[in-house]
N, C-alpha and C positions, 0 to 999 in steps of 0.2 A: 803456739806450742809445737813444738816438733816430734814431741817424744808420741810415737803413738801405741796405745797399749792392746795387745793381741788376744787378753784374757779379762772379763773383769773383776771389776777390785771384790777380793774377799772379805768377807763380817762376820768376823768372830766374837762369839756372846759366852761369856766367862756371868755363870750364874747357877747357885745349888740349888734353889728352889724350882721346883718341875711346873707348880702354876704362872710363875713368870717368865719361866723360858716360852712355853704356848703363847701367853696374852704377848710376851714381845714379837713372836713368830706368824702373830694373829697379826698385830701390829703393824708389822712391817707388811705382811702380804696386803692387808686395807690401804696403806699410803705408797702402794704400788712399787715397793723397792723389789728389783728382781736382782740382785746382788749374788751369789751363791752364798749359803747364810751356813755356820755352823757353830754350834755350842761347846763348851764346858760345862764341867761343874764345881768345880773349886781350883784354887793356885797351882795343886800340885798336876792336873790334867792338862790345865792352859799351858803351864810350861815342858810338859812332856810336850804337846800339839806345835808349840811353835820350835821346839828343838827335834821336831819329827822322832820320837824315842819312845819306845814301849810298843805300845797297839798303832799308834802313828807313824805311817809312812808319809812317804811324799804326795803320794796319790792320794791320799786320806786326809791330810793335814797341810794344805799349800799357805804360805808365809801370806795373814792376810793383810787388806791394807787399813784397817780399822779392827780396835777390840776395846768395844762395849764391856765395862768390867763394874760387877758388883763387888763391895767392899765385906761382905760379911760373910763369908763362907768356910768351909771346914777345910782340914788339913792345913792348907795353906790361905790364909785371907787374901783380901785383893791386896791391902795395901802389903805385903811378903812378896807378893807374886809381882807388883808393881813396879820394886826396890830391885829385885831381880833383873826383872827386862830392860830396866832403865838403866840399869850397871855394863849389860850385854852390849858389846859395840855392836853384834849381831841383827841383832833386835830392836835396839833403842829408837831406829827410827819410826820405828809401827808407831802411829796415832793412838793413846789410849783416851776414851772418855769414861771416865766411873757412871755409871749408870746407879745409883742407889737409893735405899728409903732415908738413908741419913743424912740429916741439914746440919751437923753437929759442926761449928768452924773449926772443931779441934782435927777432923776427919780432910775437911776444906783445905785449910793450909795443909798440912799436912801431905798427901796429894799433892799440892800444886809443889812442893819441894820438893819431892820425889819424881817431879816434870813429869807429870797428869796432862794431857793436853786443853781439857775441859772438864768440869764436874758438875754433873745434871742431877738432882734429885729426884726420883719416880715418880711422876704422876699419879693420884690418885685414883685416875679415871680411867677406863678403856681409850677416851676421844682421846684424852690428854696423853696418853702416851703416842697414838696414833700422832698426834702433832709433832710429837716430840720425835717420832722415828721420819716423818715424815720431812722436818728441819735435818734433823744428821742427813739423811739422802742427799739431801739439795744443798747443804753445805758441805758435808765430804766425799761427795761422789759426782758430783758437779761444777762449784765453786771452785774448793783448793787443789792446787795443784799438789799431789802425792807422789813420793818419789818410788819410781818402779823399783819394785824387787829384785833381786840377784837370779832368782829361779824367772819373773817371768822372764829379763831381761835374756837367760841363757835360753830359754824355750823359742822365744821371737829369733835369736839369733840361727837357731835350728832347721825353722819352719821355712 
């Protein structure tokens, strides 16, 4: 690969529940992902964050290169919030994985036609999440090649 990247890739976690955002943050810090990690809490924040708009600046909100997204949340749900980013030529190419408690195939397809990149259903367990954050690491932060963003790419050109 040529492309070399100057910042690493940001993890964006789109989720209203405040015990699941810890147990993923717990999570992730157990399967050693040192990623810069940052949160949401429903559709309408995650796309203020990636359109850097409201409380979100650039400094605060960098375009990440994965966003972990729960499907059931207020305001705006994931799959609103989904249909959105994936319409955005902006946007569109950020990786999303639904992260959620629902196995429901209506939820499933669903998602995957709105180009979902993956759909994980939440582990029950602490370990089993821990696997599970620890699999995202080492397949999208390792494995796939990710296309660099517009901001790192302008910052690298900077530096």
């Amino acid at each position: 690969m040529s492309s070399v990247r100057s910042k690493p890739i940001a993890l964006l976690i789109a989720d209203d529940d405040a015990d699941d955002r810890v147990l993923a943050k717990d999570a992730l810090m157990e399967s050693r992902l040192a990623n810069p990690l940052y949160f949401v809490e429903d559709g309408e924040e995650l796309l203020d964050f990636l359109n850097q708009r409201g409380v979100y600046t650039e400094q605060d909100a960098p375009r990440p290169g994965l966003i972990l997204l729960d499907l059931n949340m207020p305001r705006k749900d994931g799959r609103e919030a989904l249909q959105e980013i994936k319409s955005n030529p902006e946007l569109r190419r950020i990786p999303i994985v639904v992260l959620t408690t629902s196995d429901a195939e209506e939820d499933i397809l669903r998602t995957y036609d709105l180009g979902v990149n993956s759909f994980i259903v939440k582990p029950i367990t602490f370990d089993g999440l821990v696997q599970v954050m620890k699999t995202i690491g080492v397949y999208w932060f390792e494995m796939v090649a990710l296309p660099i963003n517009q901001a790192t790419k302008d910052q690298g050109a900077k530096d």
